[in-house]
Every structure is written in structure tokens, then in C-alpha cells.
N, CA and C atoms of all chains as a GROMACS GRO file, in nm:
protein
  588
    1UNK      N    1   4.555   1.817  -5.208
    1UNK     CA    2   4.410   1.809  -5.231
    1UNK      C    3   4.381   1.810  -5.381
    2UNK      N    4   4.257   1.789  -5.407
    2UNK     CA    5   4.252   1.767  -5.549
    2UNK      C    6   4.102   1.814  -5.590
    3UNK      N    7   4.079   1.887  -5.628
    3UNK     CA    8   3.955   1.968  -5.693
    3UNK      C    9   3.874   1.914  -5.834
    4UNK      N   10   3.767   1.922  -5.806
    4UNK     CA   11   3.706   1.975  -5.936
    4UNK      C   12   3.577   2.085  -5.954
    5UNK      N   13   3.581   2.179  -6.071
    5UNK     CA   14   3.500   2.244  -6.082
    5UNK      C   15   3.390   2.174  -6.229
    6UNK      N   16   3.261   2.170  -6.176
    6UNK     CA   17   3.197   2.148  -6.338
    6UNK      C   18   3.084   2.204  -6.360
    7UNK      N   19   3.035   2.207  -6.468
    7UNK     CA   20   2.874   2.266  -6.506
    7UNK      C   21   2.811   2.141  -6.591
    8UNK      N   22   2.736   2.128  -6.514
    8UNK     CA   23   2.613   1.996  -6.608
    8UNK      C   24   2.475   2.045  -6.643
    9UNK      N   25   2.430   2.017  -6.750
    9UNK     CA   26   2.304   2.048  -6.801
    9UNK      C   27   2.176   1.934  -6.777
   10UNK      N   28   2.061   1.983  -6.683
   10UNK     CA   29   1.982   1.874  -6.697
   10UNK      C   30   1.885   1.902  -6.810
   11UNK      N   31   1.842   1.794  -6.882
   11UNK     CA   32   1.713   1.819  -6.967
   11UNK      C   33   1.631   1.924  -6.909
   12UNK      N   34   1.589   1.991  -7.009
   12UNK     CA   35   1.485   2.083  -7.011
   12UNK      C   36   1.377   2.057  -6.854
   13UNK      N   37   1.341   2.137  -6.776
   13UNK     CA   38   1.280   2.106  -6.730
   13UNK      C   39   1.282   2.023  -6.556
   14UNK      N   40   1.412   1.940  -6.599
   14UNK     CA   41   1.478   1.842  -6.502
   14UNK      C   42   1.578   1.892  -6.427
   15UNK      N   43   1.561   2.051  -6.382
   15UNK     CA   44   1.692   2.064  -6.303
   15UNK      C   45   1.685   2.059  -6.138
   16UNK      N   46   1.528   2.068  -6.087
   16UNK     CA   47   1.501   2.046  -5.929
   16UNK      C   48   1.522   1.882  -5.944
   17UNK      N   49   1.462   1.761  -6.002
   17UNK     CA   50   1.483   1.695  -5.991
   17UNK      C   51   1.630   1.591  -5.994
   18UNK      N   52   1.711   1.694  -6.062
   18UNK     CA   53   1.849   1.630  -6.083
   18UNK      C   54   1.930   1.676  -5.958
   19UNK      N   55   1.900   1.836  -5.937
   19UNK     CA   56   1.944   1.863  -5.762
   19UNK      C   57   1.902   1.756  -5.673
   20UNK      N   58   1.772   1.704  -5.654
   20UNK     CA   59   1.752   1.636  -5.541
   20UNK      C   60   1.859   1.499  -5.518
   21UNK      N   61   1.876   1.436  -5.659
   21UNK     CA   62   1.927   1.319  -5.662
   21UNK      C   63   2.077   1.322  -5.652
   22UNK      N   64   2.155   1.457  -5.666
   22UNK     CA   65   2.269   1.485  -5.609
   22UNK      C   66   2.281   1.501  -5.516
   23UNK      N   67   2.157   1.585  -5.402
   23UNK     CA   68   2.190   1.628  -5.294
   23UNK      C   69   2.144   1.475  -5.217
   24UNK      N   70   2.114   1.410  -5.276
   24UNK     CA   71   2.084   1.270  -5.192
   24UNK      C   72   2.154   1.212  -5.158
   25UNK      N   73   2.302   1.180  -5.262
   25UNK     CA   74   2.408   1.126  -5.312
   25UNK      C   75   2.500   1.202  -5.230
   26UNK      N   76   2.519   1.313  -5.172
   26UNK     CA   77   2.614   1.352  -5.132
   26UNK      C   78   2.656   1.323  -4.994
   27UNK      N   79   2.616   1.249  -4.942
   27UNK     CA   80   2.638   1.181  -4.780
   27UNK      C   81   2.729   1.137  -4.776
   28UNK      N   82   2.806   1.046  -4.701
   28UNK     CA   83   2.939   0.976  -4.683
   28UNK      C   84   2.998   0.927  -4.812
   29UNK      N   85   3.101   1.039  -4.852
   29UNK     CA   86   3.203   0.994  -4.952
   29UNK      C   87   3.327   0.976  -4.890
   30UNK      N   88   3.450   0.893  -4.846
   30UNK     CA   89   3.508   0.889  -4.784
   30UNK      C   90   3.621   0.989  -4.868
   31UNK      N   91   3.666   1.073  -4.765
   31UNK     CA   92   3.816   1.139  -4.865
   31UNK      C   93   3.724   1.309  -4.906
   32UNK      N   94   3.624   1.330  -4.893
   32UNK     CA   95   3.534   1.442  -4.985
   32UNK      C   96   3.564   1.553  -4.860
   33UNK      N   97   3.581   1.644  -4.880
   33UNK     CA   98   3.613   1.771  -4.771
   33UNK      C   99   3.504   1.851  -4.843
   34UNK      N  100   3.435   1.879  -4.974
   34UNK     CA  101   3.329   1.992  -4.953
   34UNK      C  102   3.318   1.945  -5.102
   35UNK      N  103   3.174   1.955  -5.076
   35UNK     CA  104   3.116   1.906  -5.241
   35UNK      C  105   2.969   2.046  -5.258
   36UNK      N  106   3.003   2.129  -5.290
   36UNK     CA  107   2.859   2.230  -5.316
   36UNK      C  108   2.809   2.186  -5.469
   37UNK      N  109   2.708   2.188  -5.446
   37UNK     CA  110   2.540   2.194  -5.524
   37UNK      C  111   2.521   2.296  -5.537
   38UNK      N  112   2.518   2.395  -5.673
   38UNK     CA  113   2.468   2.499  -5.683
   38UNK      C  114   2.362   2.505  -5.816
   39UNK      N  115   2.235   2.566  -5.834
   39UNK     CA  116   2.179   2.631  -5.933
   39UNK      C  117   2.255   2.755  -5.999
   40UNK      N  118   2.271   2.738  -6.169
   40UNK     CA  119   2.312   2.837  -6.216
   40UNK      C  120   2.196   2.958  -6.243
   41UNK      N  121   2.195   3.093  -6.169
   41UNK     CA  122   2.063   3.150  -6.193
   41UNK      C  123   2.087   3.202  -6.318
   42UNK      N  124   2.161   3.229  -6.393
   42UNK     CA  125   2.122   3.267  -6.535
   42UNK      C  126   2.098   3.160  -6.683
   43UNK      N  127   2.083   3.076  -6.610
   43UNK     CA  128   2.125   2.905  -6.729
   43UNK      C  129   1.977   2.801  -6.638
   44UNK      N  130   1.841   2.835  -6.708
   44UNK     CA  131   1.792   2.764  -6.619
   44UNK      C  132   1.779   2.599  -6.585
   45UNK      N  133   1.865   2.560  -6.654
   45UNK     CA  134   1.927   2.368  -6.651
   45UNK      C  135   2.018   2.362  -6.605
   46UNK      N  136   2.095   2.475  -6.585
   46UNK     CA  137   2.244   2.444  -6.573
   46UNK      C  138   2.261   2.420  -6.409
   47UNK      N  139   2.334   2.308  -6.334
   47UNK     CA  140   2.389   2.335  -6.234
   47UNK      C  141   2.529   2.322  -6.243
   48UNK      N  142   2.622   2.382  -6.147
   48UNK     CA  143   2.730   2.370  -6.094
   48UNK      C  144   2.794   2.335  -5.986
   49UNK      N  145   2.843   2.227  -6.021
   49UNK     CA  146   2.908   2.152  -5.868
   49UNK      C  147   3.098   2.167  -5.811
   50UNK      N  148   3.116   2.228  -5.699
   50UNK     CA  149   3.252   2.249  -5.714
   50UNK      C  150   3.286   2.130  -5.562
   51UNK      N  151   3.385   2.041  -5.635
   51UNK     CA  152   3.412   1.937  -5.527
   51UNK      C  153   3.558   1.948  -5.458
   52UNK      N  154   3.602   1.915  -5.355
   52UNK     CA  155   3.744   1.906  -5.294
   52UNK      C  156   3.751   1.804  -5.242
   53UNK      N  157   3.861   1.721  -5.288
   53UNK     CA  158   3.882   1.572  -5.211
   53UNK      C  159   4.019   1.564  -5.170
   54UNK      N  160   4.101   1.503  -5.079
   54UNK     CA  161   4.181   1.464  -5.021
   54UNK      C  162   4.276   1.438  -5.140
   55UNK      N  163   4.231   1.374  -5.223
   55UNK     CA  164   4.327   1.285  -5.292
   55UNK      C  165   4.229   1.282  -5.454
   56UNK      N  166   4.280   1.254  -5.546
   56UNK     CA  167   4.200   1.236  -5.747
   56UNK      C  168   4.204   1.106  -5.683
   57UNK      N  169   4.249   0.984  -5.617
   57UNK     CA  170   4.250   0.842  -5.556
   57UNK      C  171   4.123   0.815  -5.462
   58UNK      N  172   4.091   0.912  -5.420
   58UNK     CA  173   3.965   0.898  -5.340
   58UNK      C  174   3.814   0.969  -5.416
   59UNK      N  175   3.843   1.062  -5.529
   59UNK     CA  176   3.796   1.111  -5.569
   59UNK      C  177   3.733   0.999  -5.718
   60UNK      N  178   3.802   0.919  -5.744
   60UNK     CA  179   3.818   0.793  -5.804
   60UNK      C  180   3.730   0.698  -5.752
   61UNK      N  181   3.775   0.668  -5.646
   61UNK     CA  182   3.737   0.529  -5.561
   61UNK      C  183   3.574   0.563  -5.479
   62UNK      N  184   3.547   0.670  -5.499
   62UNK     CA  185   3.388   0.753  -5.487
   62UNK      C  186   3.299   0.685  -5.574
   63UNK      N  187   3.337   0.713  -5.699
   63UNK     CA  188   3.264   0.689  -5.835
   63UNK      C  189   3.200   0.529  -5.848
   64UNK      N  190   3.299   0.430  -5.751
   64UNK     CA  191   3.250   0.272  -5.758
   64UNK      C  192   3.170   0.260  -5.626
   65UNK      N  193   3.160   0.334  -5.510
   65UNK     CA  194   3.060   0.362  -5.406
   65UNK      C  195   2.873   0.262  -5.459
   66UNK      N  196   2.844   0.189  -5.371
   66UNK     CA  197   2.725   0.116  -5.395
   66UNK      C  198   2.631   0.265  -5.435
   67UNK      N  199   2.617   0.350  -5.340
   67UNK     CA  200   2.533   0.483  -5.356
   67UNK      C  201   2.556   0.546  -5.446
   68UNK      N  202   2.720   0.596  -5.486
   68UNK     CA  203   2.715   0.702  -5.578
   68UNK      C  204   2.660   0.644  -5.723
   69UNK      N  205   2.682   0.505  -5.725
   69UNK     CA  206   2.676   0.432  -5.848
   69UNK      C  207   2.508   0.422  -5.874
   70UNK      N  208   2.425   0.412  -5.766
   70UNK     CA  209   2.269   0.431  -5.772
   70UNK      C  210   2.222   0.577  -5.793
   71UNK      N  211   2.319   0.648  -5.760
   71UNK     CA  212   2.277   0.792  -5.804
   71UNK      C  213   2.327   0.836  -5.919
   72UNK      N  214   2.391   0.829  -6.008
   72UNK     CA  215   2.454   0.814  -6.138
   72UNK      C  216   2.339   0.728  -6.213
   73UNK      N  217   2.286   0.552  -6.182
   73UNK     CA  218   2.185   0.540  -6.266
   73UNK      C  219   2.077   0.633  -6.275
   74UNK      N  220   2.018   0.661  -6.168
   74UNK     CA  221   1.900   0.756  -6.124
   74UNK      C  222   1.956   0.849  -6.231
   75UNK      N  223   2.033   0.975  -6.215
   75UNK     CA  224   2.078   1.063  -6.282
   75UNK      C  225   2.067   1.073  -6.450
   76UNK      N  226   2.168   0.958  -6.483
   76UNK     CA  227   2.161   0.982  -6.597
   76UNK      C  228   2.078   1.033  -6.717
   77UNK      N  229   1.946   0.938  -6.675
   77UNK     CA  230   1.876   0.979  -6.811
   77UNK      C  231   1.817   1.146  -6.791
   78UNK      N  232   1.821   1.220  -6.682
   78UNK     CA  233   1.776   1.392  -6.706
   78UNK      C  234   1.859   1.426  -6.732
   79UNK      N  235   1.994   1.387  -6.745
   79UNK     CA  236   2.160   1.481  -6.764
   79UNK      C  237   2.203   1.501  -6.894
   80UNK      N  238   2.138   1.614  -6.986
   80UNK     CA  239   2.175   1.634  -7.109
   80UNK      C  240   2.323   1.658  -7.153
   81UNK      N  241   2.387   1.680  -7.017
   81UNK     CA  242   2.554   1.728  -7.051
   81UNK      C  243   2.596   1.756  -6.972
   82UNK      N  244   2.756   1.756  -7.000
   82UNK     CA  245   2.893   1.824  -6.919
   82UNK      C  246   2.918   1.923  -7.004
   83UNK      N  247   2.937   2.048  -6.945
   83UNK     CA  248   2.989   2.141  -7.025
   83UNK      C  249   3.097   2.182  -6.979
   84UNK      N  250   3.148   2.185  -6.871
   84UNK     CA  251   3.242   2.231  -6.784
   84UNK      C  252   3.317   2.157  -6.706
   85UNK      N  253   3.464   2.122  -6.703
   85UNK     CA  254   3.546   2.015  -6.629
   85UNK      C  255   3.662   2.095  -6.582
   86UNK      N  256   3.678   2.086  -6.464
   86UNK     CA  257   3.824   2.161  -6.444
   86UNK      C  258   3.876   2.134  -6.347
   87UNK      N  259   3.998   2.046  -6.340
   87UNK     CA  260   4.069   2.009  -6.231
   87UNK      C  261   4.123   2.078  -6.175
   88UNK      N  262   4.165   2.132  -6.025
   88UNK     CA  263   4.218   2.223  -5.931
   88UNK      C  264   4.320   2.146  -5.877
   89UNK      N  265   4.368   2.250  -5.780
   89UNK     CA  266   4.470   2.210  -5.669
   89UNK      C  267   4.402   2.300  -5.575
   90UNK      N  268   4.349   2.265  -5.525
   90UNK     CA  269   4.326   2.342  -5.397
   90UNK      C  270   4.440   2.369  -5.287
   91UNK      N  271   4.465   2.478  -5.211
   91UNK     CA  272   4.550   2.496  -5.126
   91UNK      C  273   4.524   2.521  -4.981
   92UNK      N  274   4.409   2.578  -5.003
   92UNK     CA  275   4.338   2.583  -4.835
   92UNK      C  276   4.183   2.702  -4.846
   93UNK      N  277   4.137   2.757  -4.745
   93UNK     CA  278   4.077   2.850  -4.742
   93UNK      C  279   3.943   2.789  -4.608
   94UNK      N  280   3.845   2.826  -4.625
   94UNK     CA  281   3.752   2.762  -4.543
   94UNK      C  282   3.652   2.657  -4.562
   95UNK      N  283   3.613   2.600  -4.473
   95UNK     CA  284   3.493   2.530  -4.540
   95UNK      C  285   3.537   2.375  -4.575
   96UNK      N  286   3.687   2.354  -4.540
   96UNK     CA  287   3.774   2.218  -4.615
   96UNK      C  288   3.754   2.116  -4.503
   97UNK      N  289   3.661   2.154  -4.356
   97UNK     CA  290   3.648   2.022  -4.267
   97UNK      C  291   3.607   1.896  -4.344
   98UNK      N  292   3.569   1.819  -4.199
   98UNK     CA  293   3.493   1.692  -4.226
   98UNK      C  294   3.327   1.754  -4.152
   99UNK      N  295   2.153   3.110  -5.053
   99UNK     CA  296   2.262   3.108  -5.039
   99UNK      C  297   2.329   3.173  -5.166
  100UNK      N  298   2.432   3.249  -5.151
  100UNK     CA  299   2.494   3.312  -5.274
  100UNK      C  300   2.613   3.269  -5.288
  101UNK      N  301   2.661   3.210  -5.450
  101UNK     CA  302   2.793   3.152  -5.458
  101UNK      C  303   2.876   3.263  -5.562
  102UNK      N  304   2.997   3.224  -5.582
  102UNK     CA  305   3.094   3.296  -5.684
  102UNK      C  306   3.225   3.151  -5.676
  103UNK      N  307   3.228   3.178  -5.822
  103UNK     CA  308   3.315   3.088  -5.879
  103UNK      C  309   3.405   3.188  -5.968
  104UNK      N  310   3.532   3.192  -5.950
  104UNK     CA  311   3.612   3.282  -6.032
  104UNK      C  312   3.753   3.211  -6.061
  105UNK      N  313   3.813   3.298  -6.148
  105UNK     CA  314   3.938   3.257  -6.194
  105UNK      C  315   4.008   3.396  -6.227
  106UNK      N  316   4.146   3.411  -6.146
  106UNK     CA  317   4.183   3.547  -6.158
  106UNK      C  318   4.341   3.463  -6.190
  107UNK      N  319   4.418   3.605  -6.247
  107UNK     CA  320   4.554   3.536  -6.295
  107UNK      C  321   4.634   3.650  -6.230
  108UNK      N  322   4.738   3.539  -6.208
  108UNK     CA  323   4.842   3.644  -6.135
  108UNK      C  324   4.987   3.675  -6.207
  109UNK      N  325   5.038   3.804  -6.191
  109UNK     CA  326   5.143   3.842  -6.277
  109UNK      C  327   5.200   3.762  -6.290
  110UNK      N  328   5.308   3.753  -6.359
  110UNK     CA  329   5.369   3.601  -6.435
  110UNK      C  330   5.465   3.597  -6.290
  111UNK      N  331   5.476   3.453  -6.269
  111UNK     CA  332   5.573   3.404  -6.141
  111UNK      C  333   5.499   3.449  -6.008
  112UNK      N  334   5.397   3.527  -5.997
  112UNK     CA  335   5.356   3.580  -5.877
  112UNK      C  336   5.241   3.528  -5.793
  113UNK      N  337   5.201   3.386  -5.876
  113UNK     CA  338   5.097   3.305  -5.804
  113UNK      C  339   5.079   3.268  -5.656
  114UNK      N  340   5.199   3.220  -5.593
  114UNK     CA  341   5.241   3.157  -5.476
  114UNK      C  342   5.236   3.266  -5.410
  115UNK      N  343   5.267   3.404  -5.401
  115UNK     CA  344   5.276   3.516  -5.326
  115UNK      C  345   5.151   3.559  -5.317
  116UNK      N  346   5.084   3.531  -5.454
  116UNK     CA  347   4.933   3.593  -5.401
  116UNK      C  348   4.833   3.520  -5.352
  117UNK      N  349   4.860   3.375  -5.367
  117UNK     CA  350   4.780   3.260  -5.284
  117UNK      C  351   4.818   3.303  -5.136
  118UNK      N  352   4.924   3.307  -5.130
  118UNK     CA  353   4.928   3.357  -5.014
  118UNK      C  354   4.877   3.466  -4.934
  119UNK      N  355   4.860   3.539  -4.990
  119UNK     CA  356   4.789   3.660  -4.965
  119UNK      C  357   4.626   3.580  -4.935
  120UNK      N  358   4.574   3.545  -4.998
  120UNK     CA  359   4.435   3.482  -4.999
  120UNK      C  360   4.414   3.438  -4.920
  121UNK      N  361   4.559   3.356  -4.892
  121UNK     CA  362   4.483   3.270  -4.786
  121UNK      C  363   4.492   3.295  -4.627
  122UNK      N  364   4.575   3.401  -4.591
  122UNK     CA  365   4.610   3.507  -4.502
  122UNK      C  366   4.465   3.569  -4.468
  123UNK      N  367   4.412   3.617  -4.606
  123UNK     CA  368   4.294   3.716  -4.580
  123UNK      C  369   4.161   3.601  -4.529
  124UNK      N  370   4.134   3.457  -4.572
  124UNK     CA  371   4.012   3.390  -4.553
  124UNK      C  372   3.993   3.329  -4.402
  125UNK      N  373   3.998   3.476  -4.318
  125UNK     CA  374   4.015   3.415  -4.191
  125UNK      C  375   3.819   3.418  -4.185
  126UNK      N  376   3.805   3.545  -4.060
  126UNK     CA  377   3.686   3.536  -4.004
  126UNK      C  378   3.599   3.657  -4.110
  127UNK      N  379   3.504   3.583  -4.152
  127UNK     CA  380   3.447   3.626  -4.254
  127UNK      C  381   3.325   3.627  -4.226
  128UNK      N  382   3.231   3.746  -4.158
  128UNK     CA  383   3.085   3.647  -4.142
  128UNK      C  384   2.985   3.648  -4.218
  129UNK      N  385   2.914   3.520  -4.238
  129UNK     CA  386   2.836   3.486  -4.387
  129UNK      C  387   2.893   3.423  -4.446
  130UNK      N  388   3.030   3.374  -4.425
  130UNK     CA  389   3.086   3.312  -4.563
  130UNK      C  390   3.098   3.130  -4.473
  131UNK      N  391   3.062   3.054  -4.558
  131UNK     CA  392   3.038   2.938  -4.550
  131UNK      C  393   3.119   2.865  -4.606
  132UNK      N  394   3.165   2.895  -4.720
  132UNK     CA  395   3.293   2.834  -4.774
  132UNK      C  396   3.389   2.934  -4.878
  133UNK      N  397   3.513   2.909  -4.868
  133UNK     CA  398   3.604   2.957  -4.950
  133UNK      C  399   3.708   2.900  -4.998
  134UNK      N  400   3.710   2.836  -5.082
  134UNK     CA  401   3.831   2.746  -5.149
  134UNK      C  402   3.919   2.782  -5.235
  135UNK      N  403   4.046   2.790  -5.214
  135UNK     CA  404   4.186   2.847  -5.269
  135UNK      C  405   4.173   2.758  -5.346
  136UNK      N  406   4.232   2.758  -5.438
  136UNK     CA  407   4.302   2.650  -5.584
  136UNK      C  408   4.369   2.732  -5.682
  137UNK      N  409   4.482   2.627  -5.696
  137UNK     CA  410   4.575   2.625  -5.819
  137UNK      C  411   4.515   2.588  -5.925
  138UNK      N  412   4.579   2.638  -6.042
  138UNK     CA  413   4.499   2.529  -6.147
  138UNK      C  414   4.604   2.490  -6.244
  139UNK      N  415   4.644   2.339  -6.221
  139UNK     CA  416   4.741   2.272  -6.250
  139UNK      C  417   4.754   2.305  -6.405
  140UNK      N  418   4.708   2.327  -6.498
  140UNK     CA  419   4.702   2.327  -6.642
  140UNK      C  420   4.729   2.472  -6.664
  141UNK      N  421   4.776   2.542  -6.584
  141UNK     CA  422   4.774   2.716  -6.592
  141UNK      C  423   4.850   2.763  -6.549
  142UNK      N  424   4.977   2.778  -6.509
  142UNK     CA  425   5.080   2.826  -6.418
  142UNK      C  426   5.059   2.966  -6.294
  143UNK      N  427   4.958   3.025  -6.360
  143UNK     CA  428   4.983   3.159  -6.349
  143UNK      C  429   4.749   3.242  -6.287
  144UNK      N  430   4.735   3.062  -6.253
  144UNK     CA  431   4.604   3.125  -6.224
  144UNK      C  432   4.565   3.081  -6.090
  145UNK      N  433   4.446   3.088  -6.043
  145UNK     CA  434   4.430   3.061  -5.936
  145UNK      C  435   4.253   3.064  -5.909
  146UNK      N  436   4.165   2.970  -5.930
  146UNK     CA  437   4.024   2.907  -5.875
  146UNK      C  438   4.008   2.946  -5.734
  147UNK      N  439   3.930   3.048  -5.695
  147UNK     CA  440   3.858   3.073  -5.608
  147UNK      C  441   3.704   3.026  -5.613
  148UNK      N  442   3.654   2.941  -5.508
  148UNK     CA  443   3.455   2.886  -5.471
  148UNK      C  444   3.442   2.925  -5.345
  149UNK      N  445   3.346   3.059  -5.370
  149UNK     CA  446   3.310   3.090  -5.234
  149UNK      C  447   3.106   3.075  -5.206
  150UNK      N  448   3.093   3.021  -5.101
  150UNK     CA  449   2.974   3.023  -5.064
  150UNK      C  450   2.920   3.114  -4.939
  151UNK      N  451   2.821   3.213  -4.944
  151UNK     CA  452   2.791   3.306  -4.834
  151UNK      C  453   2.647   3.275  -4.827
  152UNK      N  454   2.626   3.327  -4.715
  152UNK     CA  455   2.466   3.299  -4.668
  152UNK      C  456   2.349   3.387  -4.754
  153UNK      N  457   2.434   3.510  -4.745
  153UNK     CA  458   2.379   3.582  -4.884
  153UNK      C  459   2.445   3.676  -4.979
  154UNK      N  460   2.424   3.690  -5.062
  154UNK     CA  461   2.467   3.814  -5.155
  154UNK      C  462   2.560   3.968  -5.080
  155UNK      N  463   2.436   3.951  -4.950
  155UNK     CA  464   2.472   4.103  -4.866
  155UNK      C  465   2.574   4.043  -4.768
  156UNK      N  466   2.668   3.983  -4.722
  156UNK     CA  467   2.720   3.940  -4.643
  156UNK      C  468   2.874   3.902  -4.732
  157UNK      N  469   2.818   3.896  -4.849
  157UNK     CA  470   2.933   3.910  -4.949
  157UNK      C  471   2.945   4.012  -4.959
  158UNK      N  472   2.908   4.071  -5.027
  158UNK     CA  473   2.930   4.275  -5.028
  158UNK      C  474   2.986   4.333  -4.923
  159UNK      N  475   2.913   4.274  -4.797
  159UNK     CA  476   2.976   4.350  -4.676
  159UNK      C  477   3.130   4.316  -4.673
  160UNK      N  478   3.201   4.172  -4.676
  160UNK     CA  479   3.279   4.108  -4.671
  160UNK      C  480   3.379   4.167  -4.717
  161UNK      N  481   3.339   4.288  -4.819
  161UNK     CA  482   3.450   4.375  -4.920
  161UNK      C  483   3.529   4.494  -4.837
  162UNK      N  484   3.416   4.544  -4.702
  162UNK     CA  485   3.459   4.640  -4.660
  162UNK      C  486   3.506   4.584  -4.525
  163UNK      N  487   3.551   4.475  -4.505
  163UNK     CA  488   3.626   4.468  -4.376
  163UNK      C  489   3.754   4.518  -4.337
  164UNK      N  490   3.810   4.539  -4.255
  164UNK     CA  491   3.926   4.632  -4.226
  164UNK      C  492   4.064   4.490  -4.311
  165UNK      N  493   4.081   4.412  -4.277
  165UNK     CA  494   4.166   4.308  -4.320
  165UNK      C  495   4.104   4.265  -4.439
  166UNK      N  496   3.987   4.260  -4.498
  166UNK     CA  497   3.990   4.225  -4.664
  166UNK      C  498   4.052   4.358  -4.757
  167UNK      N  499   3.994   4.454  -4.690
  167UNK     CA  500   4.061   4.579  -4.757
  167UNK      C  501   4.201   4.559  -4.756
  168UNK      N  502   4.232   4.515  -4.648
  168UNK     CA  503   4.422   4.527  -4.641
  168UNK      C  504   4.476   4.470  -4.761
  169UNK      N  505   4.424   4.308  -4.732
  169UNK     CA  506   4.368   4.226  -4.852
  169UNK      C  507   4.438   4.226  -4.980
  170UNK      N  508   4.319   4.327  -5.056
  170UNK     CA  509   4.284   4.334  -5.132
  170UNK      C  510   4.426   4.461  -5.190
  171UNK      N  511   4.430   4.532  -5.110
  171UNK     CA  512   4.533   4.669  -5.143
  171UNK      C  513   4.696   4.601  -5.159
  172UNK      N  514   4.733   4.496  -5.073
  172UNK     CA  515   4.875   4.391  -5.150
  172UNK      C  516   4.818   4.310  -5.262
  173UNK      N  517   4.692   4.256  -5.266
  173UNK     CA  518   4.679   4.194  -5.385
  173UNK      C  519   4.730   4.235  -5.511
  174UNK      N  520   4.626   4.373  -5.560
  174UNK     CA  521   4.613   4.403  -5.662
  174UNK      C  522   4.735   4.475  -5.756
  175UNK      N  523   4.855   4.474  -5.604
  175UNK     CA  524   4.958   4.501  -5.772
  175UNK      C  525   5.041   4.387  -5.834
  176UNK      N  526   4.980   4.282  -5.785
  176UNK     CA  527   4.995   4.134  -5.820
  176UNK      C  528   4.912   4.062  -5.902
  177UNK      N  529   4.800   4.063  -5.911
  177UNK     CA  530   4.685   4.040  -5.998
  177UNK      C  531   4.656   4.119  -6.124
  178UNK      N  532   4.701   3.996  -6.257
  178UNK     CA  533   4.692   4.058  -6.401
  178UNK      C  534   4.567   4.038  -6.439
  179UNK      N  535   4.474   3.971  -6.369
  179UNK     CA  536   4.294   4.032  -6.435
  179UNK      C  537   4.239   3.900  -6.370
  180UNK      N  538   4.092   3.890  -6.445
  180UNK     CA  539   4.024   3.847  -6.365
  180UNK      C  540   3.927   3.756  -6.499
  181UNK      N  541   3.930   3.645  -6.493
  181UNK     CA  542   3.868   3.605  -6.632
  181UNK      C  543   3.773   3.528  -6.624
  182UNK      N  544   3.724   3.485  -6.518
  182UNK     CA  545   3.580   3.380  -6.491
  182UNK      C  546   3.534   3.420  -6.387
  183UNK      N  547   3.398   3.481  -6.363
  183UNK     CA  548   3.291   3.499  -6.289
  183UNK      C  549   3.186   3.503  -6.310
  184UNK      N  550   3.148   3.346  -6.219
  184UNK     CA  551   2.996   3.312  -6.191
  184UNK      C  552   2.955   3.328  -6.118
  185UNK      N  553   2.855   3.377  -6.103
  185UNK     CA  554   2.744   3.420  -5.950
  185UNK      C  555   2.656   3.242  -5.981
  186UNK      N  556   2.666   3.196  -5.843
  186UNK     CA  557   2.594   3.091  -5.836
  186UNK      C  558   2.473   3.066  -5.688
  187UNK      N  559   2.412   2.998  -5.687
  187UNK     CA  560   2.291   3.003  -5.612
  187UNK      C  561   2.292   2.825  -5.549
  188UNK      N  562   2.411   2.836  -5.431
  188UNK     CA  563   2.380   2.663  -5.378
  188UNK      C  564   2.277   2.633  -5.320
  189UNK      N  565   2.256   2.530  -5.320
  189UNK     CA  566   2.145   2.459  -5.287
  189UNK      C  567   2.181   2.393  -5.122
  190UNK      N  568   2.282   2.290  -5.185
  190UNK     CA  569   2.378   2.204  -5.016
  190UNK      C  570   2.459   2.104  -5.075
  191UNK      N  571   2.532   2.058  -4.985
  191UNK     CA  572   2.589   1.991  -5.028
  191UNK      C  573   2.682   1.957  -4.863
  192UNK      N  574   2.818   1.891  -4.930
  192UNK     CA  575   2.916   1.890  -4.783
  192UNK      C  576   3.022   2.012  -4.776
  193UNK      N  577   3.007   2.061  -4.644
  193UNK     CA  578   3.157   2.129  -4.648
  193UNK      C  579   3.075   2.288  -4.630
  194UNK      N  580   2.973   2.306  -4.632
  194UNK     CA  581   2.863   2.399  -4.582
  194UNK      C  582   2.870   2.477  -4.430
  195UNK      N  583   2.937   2.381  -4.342
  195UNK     CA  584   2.912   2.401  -4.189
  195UNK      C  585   3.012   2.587  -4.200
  196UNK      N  586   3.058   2.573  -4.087
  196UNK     CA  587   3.129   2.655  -3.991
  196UNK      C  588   3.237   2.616  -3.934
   0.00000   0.00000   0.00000
């Protein structure tokens, strides 16, 4: 399996609206076993998204998706930053269905 | 919904024994919605835990179960500290169910 953990900053202001357009985006990714959306409550822009995919090959082949690629334009312009990138190995635990 | 994102390190060489342990303990948990084991390939010696609970109190409770206690009592003479913890607040995403 293949993980990532990150923290993104939306513009001031833009962080319900940058949730919505992730949580829109998150429907059929083929290969995705658990993608959480979280608000950081002490960082009020900040969210954090922790993803698990099958494969960094599917986790890849997501990113050219007709949808994810309309949610990335949408996105971009509130997304002041990445602050946080961290690739995993996931090994198991709960929550890893379809 | 209440999240935690952490990063704990395990005595040198003792990763695999205590993943194991983890993942022994992430049976029936109630409130907990997700829990994801990870390695973290760039680190030899650490280990990425993402857990999602329904709430805060269902996490807390989660501490005093008869088998997390067990848990937790082989863990800790295996575990050299504990160096990233975020309390996070999900929103949704995939991998949420039961």
C-alpha cells in the first residue's frame, strides 16, 4: 500500500470552500482505500488530508482522472500552500475497505 | 468527528515487533472509524499512525479497554517517544464506513 500524509493551506478565509471541492472530488478513485478530509482546529486555513492507495501507480494515475483534474482547476486558485508531504507504507489497521 | 495523526519511534530494530503489536490491538474499537498503520519509508525506525473516531470521548474511552491496555503495556518497552501529534477534526471523505 502506499500512503500519503499532507497539510494544505487555503487562502485566508477559503477553507469551507476548499473542503467542499475536495469532498466533491473524492468519489470513485480507482485503487483509493481511504482518503480523510480533515479541518486543522488550531490552524484556521489549514486542512489535512491523509490518503491510502493500493499502489503510488494508482495513486498517480488518480491525478489524470477527468474529475480529479476539474477539481484541482476549481481548487487551485484558494490553495495558498503545501506545507506538509509525507509518504507512508501503510501496513494495515481499519478503515482500509472499498 | 475527532482525528489524531501521530508519529511515534520505535527502539532501534524494534519497528516490525511493534507494528505488530498495533496491529494485533486495532481490532474492535467502538467509535473508531478508521485506523491506519504505516511505515515511514524515509525513517527506519518510525511508524504513522491516522486514526478517525466519532468523537473525542470514544477515543478516550478506547484507552481503557481491557486489550488496548494489554496493548499498550507490551508496547511501551518498545517505544522510544512520540514526536508528531495532531488532533484533527474530519469532515469525510472515503474509507469512513465500518
Amino acid at each position: 500500500m502506499y500512503g500519503l500524509i499532507g497539510k494544505m493551506r487555503a487562502r485566508t478565509g477559503k477553507r469551507d470552500e476548499l473542503l467542499g471541492i475536495l469532498l466533491d472530488s473524492s468519489g470513485a478513485m480507482p485503487g483509493c482505500l481511504s482518503y480523510v478530509i480533515a479541518k486543522d482546529p488550531a490552524d484556521a486555513d489549514a486542512i489535512w488530508i491523509s490518503e491510502v492507495w493500493d499502489s503510488s501507480a494508482s495513486h498517480k494515475a488518480s491525478l489524470q482522472l477527468p474529475e480529479v483534474q476539474a477539481a484541482i482547476s476549481r481548487a487551485m486558485p484558494i490553495i495558498a500552500g503545501f506545507e506538509t508531504s509525507i509518504e507512508t507504507e501503510p501496513v494495515g489497521g481499519l478503515g482500509l475497505g472499498r
